[in-house]
N, C-alpha and C positions, 0 to 999 in steps of 0.2 A: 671835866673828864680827867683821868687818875691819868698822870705821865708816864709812873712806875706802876711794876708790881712787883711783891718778894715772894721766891719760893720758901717755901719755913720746911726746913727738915727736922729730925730728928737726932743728928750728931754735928758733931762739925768735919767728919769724916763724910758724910754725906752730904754738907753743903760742896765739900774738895772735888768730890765725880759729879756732882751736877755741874759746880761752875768748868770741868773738865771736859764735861759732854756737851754742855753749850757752847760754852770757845770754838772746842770741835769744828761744830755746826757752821758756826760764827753766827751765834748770837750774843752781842755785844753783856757783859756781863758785870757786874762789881761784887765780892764778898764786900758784906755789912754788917753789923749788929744787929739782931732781931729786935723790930721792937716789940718791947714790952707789954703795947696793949695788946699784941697779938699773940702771942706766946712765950713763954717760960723753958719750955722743953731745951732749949737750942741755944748757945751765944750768938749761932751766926746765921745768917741768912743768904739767900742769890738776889740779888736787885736785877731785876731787867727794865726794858721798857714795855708799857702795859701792850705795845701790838706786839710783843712779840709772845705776849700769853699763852693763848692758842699751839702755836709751833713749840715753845718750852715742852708744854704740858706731854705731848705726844713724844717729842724728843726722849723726853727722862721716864716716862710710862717705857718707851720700847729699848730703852738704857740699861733698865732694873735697879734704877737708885730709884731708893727709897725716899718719898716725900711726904709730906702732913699735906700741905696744899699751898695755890696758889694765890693769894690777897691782892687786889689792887690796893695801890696807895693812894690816898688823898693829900697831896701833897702839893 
């Protein structure tokens, strides 16, 4: 089972108000580096942990930051 997951945005302006809206929330967060197998578009990414998927997803949906999606990690 994936520990993490990352949100992939599409700026790194928009990884800033998701990891802003999560904190928020207080869902535990880390900006990253995207990886590469996943995407190009973006440097950076949200790391969470993969339960807190779910609640991210709805969080940053009723936020209005824009996001590409959410990956679990196999890691």
């Amino acid at each position: 089972m994936s520990e993490y997951a990352v949100v992939l945005v599409y700026s790194t302006g928009h990884a800033i108000q998701a990891e802003r809206v999560l904190n928020g929330a207080g869902v535990d967060v880390k900006l990253v580096p995207t990886p590469r197998h996943l995407s190009s578009d973006c440097g950076s990414a949200v790391r969470i942990a993969a339960t807190a998927r779910d609640a991210a997803e709805k969080l940053l949906a009723g936020s209005g930051v824009e996001i590409d999606r959410i990956v679990m990690l196999d890691i």
